[in-house]
C-alpha positions in Angstrom: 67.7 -11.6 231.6 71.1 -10.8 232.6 71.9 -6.6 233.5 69.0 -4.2 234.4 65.6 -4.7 232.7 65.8 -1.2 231.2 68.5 -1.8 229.2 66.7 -4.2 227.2 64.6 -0.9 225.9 67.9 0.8 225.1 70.1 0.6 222.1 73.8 1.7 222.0 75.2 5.3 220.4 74.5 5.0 216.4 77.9 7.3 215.3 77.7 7.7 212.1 79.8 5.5 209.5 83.7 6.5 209.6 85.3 7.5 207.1 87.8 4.8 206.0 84.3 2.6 206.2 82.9 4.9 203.7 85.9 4.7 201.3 86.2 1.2 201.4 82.2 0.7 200.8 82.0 3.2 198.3 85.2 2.9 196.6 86.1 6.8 196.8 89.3 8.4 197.5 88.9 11.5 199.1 85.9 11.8 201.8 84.6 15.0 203.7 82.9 14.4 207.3 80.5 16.6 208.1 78.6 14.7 210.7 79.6 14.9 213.9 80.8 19.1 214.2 84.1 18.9 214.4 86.9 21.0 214.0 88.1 21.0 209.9 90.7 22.8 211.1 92.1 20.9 213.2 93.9 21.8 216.3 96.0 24.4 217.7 99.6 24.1 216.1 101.0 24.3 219.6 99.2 21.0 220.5 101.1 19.3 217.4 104.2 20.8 218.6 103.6 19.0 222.1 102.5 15.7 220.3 105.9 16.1 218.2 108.3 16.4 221.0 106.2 14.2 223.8 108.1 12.0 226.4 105.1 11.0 228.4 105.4 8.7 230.9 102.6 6.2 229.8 103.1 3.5 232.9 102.1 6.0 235.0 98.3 6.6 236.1 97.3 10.1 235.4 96.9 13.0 237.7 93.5 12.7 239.2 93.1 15.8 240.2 93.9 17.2 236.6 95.9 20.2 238.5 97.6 21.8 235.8 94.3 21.7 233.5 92.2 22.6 237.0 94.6 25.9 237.9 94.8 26.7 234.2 91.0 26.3 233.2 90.0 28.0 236.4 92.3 30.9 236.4 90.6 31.1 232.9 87.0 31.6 234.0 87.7 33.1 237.0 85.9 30.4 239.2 87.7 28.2 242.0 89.7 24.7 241.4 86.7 23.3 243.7 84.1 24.2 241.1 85.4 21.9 238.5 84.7 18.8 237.3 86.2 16.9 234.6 85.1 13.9 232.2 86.1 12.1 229.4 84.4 14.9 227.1 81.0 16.3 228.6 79.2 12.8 227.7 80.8 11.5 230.9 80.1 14.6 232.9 76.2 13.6 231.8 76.4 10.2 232.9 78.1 11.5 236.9 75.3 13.8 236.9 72.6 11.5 236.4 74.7 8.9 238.7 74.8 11.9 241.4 71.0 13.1 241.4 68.8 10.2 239.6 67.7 7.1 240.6 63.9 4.8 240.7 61.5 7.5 242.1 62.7 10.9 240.3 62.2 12.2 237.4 64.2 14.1 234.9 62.7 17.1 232.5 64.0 17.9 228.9 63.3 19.2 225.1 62.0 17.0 223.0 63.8 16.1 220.9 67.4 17.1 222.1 71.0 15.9 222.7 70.2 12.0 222.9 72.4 11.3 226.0 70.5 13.2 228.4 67.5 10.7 228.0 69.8 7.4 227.5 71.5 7.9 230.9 68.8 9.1 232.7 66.7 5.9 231.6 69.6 3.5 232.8 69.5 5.2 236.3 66.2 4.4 236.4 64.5 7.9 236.8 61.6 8.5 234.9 61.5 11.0 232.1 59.5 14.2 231.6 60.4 15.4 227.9 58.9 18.6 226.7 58.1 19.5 223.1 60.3 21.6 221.2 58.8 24.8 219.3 60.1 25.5 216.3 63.3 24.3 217.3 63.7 25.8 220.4 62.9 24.9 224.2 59.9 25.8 225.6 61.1 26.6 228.9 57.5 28.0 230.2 56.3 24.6 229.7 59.2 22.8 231.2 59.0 24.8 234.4 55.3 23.8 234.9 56.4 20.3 234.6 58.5 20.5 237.8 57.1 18.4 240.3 58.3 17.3 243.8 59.9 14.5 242.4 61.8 16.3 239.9 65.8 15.9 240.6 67.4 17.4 237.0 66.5 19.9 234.1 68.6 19.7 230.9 69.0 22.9 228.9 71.2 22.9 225.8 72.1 26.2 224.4 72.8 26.2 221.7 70.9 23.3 220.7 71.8 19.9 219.7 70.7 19.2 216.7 68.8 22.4 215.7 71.7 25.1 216.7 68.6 27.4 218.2 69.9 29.6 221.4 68.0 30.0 224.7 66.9 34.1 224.9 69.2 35.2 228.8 65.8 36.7 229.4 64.0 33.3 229.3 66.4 31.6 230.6 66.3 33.8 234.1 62.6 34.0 234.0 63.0 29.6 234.2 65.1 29.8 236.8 63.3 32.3 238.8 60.1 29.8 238.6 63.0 26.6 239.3 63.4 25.2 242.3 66.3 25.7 244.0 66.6 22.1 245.1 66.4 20.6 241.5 69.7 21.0 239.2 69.9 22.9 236.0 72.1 21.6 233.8 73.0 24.3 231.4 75.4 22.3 228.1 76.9 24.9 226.2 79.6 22.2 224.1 79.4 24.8 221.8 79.7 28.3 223.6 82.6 29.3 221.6 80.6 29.6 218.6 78.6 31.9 220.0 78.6 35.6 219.1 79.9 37.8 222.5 76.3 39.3 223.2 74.5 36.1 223.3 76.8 34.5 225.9 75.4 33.6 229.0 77.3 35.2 231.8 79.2 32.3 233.3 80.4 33.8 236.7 77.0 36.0 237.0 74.8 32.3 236.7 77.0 30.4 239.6 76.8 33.7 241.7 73.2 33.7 241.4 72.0 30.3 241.0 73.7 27.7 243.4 71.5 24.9 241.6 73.1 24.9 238.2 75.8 22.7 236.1 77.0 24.3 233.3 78.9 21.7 230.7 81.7 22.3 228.4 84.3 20.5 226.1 87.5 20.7 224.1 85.8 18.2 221.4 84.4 20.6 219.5 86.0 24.4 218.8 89.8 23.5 220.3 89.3 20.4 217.8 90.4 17.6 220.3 87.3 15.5 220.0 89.5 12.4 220.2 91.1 13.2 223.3 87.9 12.9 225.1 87.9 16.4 227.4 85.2 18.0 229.1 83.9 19.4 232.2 81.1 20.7 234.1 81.4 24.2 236.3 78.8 23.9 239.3 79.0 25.4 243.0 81.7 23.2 245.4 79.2 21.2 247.1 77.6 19.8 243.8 80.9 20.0 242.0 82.1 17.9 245.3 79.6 14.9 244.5 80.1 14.5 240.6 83.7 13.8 241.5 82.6 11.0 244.5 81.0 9.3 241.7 83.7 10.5 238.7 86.3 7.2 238.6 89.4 8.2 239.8 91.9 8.8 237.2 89.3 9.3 233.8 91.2 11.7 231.5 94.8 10.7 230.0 97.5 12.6 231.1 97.8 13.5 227.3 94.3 14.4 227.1 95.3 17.0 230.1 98.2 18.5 228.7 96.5 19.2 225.5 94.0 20.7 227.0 96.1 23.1 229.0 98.1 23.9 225.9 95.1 24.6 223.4 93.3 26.4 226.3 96.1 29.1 225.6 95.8 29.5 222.0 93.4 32.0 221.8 94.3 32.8 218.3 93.2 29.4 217.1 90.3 29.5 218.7 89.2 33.0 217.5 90.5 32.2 214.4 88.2 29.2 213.6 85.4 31.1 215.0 85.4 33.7 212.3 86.6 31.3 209.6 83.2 29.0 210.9 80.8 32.1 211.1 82.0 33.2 207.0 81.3 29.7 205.4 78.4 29.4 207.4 77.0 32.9 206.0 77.8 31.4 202.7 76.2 27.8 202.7 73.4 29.8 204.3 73.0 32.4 201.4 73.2 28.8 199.3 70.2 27.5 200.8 67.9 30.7 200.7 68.7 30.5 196.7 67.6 26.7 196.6 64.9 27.9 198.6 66.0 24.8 201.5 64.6 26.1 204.8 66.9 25.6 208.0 67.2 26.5 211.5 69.1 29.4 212.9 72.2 28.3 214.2 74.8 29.5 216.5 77.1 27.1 216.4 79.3 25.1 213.8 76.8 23.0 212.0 73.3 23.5 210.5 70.1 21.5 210.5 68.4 21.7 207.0 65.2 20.5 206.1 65.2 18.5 203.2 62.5 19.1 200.0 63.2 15.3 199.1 63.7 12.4 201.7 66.1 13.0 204.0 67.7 9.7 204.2 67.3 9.4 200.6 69.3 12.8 200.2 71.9 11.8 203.3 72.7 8.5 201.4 73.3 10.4 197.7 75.6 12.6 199.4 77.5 9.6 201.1 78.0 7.8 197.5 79.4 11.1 196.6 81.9 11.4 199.2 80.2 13.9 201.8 78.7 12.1 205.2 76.3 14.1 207.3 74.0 13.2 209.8 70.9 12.1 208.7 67.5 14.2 210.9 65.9 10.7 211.6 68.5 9.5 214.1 68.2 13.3 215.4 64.3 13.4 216.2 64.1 15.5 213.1 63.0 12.8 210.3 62.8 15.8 207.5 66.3 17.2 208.0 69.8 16.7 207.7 72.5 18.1 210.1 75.7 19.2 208.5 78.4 20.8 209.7 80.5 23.5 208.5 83.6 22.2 206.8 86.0 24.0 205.0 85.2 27.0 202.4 86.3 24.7 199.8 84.9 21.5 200.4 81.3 23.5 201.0 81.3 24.6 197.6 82.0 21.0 196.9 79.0 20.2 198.9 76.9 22.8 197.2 77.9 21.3 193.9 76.8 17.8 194.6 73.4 19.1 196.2 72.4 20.9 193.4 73.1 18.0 190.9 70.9 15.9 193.4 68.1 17.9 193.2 68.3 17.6 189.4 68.6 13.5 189.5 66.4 12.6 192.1 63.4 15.0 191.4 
């Protein structure tokens, strides 16, 4: 068989159906995505101002380098150009880090289940996988630690978690990395830190200055809303930040993907702004559930998983038909639930409508 053997085990990323698919399947006019946590409102309005008036030089490669987004992003977190790496969103950043560290002989420890592209491009590499149990939720980082072994290259943490929204405690995650060693990498994705509430950050500059074996991952895709852009990055020490980009491809974020960046990395106000529009609706649809008596899992970020009293697919499909896609819990490693994310305040009361009227028709 043509390729390597192990891709013959693997399947391509599932996304979920578009929404122009669903219109035309379903024969409705107005559909409300709330599958794959992005931004319903958008993007900052300075970005639309630079798309309005752009003269970009498309025949030209971009800049490598990414110097104005470098200087910009790190002046913003106060780390050095050297420490960055960037990606076409933090999916690519995953796929340079296991090209970097993972190969036939090491392995690679992470939840179970968890953000699926940890496993798929570790696999490919050939490295073998260690995947620890979550508990209700959440990592069980006692138990990951103890499954570090000699030939153990990576550790994947994501906090907040993809799909469940659950944060790692700053007081377990220091206790892991005290037990780590400081020859395997600790990849630490936070795609959603700006969701966060201020006191459960993790202390960016504090990490780096104390742990010289760690990656943390971030993106625009998700609270600066420019998911189809395709920017992320990684923020590590030079020397490992130094290898992603030997194996990074030389010129692997648009030059419009950059300036965006650099222009929505300014507006504060849009970001803060979403943040506290995200964390009311989210109060709301949660209040919602408790009165339907739907349990879900505490979330700090912009979408909630919710387990289901009726089948879960069953219950994703109604609310397709009806003009709402979420993401069913069975492609999640969650068969029970349904991840949604938080849309706008009026098309969640939408979405509370419709749920209620399933629960009286399919009962």
């Amino acid at each position: 068989m043509i390729g390597k053997e192990v891709l013959n085990q693997l399947t391509a990323y599932k996304q979920g159906m578009q929404i122009q698919e669903v219109k035309r399947k379903y024969q409705i006019d107005k559909i409300v995505k709330l599958a794959s946590n992005e931004n319903p409102y958008g993007f900052s309005k300075q970005v639309s101002t630079f798309f309005s008036s752009m003269e970009q030089e498309f025949e030209i490669y971009p800049d490598g380098y990414a110097y104005d987004l470098r200087v910009s992003l790190a002046e913003k977190l106060k780390v050095n150009e050297s420490q960055l790496v960037f990606g076409g969103g933090s999916d690519e950043v995953i796929t340079l880090i296991c090209r970097a560290f993972l190969h036939e002989g090491t392995n690679t420890i992470m939840a179970a289940p968890t953000f699926s592209q940890y496993r798929h491009h570790a696999l490919i590499e050939g490295a073998k996988l260690k995947e620890v149990p979550t508990v209700n939720g959440k990592h069980d980082l006692p138990k990951m630690a103890q499954a570090i072994d000699e030939q153990t290259k990576v550790v994947w943490l994501c906090t907040p978690d993809n799909p469940t929204g659950e944060m790692i405690v700053k007081e377990q995650f220091e206790a892991f990395m005290q037990q780590c060693p400081r020859d395997v990498i600790v990849v630490v994705d936070e795609a959603y830190y700006e969701f966060v509430a201020k006191e459960n950050q993790f202390d960016l500059n504090r990490n780096l200055a104390q742990y010289d074996n760690l990656i943390v991952l971030r993106t625009f895709s998700k609270i600066y809303g420019l998911a189809g852009l395709r920017v992320g990055y990684g923020i590590a020490n030079e020397t490992i930040a130094e290898k992603l980009n030997i194996v990074r491809g030389p010129f692997n974020v648009s030059s419009i993907a950059q300036r965006a960046a650099v222009i929505a990395l300014d507006d504060e106000q849009f970001v803060q702004t979403t943040k506290k529009l995200n964390d009311q609706v989210k109060q709301a649809f949660q209040q919602f559930l408790d009165e339907i008596n739907w349990k879900y899992y505490e979330t700090h970020t912009n979408f909630i998983l919710v387990e289901t009293p009726i089948d879960a697919d069953e219950a994703s499909l109604y609310l397709l038909k009806h003009g709402f896609i979420v993401r069913p819990g069975t492609l999640l490693g969650y068969p029970d639930t349904m991840r949604i994310t938080i849309g706008k305040e009026e098309d969640m009361l939408q979405l509370q409508t419709i749920i209620k009227k399933m629960q009286d028709e399919i009962r």
